[in-house]
C-alpha positions in Angstrom: 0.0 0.0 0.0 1.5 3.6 -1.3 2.2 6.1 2.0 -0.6 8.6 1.9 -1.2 11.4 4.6 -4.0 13.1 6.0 -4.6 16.3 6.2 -7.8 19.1 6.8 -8.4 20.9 3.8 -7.8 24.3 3.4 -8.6 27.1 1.1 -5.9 26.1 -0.9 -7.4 22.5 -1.9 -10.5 23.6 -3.0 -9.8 22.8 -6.3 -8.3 19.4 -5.6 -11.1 18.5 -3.3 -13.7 19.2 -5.6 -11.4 17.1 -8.4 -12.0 14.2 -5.7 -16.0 15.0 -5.3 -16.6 14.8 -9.0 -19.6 14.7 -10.4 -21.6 12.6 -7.6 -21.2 15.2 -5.1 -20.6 18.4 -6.4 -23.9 19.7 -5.6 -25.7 17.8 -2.8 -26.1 15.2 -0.7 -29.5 14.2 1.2 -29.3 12.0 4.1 -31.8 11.7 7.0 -33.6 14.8 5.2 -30.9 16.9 5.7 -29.6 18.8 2.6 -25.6 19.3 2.1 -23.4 20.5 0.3 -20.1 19.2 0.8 -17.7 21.2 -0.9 -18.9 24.0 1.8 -18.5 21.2 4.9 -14.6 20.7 6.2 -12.7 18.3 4.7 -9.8 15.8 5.5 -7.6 15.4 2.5 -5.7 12.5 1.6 -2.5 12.3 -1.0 -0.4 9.8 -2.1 3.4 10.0 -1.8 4.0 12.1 -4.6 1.6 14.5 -3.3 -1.2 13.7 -5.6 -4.8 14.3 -3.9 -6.6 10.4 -3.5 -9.1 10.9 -1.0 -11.6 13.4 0.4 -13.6 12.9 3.6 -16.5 15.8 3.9 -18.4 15.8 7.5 -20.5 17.6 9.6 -20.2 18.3 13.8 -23.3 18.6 15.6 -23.7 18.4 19.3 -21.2 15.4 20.4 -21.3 13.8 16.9 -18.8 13.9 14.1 -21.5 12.8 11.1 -19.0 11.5 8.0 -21.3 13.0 5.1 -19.1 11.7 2.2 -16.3 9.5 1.6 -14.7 9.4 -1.3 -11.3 7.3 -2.5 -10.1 7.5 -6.4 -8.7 4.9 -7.1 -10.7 2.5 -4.0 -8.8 0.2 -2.4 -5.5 1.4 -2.2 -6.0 2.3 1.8 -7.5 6.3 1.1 -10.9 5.3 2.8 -9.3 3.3 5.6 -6.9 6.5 6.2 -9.8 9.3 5.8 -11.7 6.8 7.9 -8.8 6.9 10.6 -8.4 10.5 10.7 -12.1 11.4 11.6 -12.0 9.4 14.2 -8.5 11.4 15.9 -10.4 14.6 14.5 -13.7 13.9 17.0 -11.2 12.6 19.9 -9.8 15.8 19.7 -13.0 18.1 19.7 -14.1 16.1 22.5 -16.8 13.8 20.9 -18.5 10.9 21.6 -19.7 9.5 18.5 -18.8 9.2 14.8 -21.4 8.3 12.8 -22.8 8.1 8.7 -25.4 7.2 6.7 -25.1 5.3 3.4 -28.0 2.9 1.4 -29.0 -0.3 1.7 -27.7 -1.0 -2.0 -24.4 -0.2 -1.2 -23.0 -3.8 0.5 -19.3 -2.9 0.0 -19.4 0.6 1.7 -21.8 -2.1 4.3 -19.3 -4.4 4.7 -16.1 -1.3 5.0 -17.8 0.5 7.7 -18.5 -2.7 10.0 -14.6 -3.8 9.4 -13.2 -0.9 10.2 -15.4 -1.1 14.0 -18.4 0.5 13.1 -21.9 -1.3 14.3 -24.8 -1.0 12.4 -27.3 1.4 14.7 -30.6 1.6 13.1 -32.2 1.1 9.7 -34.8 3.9 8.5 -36.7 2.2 6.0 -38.0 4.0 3.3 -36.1 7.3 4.0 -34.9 7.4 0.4 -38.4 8.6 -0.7 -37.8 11.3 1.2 -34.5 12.1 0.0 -35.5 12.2 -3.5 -38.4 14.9 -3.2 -35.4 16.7 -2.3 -33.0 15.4 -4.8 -34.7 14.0 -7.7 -31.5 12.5 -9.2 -31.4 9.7 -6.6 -31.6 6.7 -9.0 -33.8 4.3 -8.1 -32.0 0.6 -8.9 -28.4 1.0 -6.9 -25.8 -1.5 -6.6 -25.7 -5.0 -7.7 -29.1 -4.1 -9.3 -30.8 -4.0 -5.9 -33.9 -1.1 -5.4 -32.3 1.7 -3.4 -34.7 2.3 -0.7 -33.7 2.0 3.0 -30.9 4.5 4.7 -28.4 2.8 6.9 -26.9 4.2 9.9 -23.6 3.4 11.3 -21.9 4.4 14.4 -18.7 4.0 16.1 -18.1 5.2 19.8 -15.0 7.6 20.2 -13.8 7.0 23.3 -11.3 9.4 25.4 -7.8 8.4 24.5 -6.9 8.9 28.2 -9.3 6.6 29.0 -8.6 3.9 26.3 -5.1 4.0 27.3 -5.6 2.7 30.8 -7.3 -0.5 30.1 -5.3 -4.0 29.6 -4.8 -5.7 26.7 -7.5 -7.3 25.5 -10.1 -5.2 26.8 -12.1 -2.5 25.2 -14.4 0.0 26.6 -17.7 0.6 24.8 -20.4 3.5 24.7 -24.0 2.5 25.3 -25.5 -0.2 27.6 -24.7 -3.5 27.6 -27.0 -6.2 25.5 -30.3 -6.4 28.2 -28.7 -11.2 29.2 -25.1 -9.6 29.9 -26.9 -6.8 31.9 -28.9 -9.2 33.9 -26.1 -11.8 33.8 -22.7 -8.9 34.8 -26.0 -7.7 37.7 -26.1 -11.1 39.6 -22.5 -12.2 39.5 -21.1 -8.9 40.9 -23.0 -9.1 43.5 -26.5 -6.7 43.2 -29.5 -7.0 43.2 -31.2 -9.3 40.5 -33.6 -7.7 38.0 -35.8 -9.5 35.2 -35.3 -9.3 31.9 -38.5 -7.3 31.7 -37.2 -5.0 33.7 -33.6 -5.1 31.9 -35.7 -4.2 28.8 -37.5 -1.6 30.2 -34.9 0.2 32.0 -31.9 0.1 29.4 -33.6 2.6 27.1 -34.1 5.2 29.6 -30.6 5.9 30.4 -29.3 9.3 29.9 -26.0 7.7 29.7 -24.0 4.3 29.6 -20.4 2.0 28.5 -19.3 -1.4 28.9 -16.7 -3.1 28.4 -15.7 -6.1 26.0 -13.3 -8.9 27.0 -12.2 -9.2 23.6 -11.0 -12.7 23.3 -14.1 -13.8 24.5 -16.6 -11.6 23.3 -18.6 -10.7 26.5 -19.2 -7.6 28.9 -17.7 -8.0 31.7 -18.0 -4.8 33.7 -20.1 -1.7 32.8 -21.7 1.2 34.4 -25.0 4.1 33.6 -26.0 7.6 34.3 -29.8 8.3 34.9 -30.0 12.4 34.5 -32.3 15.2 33.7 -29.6 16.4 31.4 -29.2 19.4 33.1 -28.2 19.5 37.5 -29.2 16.1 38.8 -27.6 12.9 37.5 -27.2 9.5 39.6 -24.4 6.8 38.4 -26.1 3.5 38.7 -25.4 -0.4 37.9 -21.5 -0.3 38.5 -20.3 -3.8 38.1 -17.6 -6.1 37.2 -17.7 -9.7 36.5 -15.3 -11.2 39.6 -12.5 -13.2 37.8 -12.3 -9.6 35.5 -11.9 -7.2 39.3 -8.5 -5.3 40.0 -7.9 -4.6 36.6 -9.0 -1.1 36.1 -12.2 -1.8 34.6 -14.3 -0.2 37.0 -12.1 3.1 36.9 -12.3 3.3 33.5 -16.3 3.2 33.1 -16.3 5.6 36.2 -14.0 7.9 34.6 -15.8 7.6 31.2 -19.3 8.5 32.5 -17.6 11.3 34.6 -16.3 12.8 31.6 -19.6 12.5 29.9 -21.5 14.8 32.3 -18.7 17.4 32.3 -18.4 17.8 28.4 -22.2 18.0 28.4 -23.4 19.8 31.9 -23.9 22.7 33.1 -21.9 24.3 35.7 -23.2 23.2 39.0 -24.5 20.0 38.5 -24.8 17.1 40.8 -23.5 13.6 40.4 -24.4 10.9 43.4 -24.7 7.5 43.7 -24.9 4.8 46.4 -21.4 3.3 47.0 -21.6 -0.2 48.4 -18.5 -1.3 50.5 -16.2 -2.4 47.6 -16.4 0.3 45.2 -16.2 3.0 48.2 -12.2 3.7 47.8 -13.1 4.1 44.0 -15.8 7.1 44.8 -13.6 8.6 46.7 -10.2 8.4 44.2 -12.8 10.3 41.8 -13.9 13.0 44.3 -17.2 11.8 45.8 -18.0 12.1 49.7 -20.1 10.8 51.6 -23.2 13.0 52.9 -24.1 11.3 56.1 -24.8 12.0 58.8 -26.7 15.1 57.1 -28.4 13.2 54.2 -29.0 9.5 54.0 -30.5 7.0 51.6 -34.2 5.7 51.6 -35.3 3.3 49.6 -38.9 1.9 48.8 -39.0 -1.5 46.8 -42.7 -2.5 45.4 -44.4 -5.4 45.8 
């Protein structure tokens, strides 16, 4: 594979970016019935060893969301994509994001299959959306690749976490935004130790989070420790369903989805707000290596369980 590098676009590469664009986006793209126009959208910009322009990757920053809005490589597989692909992802680390995410059609199985090798999980499917799209855009064909009737949009996501964060887990470990699947959540609840919940209840509750990670044991596949936030978004948010599986304990884990949800409420609190939680026994010297203290004697817990 030829060295390429990666850079933003400038001013300078307007002309070499739209060279890259061509013809399929040098007007607009519709996704999710938004309308853009990417030559006006930053751009990473990638070019071969000899400084020829190979690559151009337009997207689109909205609250703590990179959204890739076009990708394009000329010639394809010669590791431009992989590289643009890459460099979004260090480009929303460093602005402090939490997701990266795209939309492409259900016709198009090798951008499909790219995406989910390169670590992004297909999130949702909206079907139909492409009718929308083309009372905005006409020009969307209707018979895609491989001959198959463009309809659906597909949505892809990868979770950026910190590199602070990322950094202190051990090999083989990797921490993931989002809940857990609802049988590892009822499963990682009963072995470490709390209280048991149904899977109705699993179901119910996962949803209603205002925030959550978990984290994969890689060589096996399964959560083994994890951790949520229930919030009103704005001053009053309680960290809930800390666990870690016992053989996976004194290994960081916990920190790291501590630290992780922490930093999730500062980059998107205001000033002022409250974080508490109810720290059993073993996870007390953890609360307290982040900053929490405890309230009593002037403010206790109460409980009420229903029967």
């Amino acid at each position: 594979m030829t060295a390429l590098t990666v850079t933003p676009a400038d001013a300078d590469d307007a002309a070499e970016v739209a060279t890259v664009l061509g013809d399929d986006w040098a007007d607009t793209v519709v996704v999710h019935g938004t309308v853009y126009r990417p030559a006006e959208l930053p751009a990473l910009l990638a070019r071969d060893a000899g400084g020829a322009p190979v690559g151009v990757l337009t997207y689109h920053v909205d609250g703590d969301a990179l959204e890739v809005v076009t990708l394009d490589a000329r010639p394809p597989r010669r590791g431009a994509g992989s590289a643009l692909l890459a460099a979004a992802e260090q480009e929303a680390r460093r602005q402090g994001l939490h997701r990266m995410w795209l939309v492409t059609t259900n016709d198009n199985l090798d951008a499909a299959r790219f995406y989910q090798r390169r670590g992004m999980r297909l999130a949702a499917v909206t079907s139909d959306a492409v009718a929308t799209a083309r009372r905005l855009k006409p020009s969307i064909p209707d018979i895609g690749g491989y001959g198959i009737p463009v309809r659906d949009e597909l949505v892809f996501v990868r979770d950026i976490v910190p590199a602070d964060v990322a950094a202190g887990l051990p090999d083989g470990y990797r921490l993931v935004d989002g809940p857990p699947p609802v049988d590892d959540y009822v499963r990682l609840r009963e072995r470490a130790g709390l209280a048991p919940v149904t899977h109705r209840q699993a179901a119910a509750a996962l949803p209603g989070g205002w925030a959550a990670c978990h984290v994969v044991h890689d060589p096996t596949g399964a959560a083994v420790g994890m951790g949520r936030v229930l919030g009103d978004g704005g001053w009053y948010f309680h960290v809930v369903d800390m666990a870690v599986l016992p053989e996976h304990q004194r290994r960081g884990l916990g920190d790291a989805v501590l630290t992780r949800l922490l930093a999730r409420i500062r980059s998107q609190a205001p000033p002022g707000a409250y974080v508490n939680l109810l720290a059993d026994p073993p996870g007390r010297g953890l609360y307290a290596r982040h900053g929490f203290r405890t309230t009593a004697p002037d403010t206790v817990g109460m409980a009420l369980r229903l029967t």
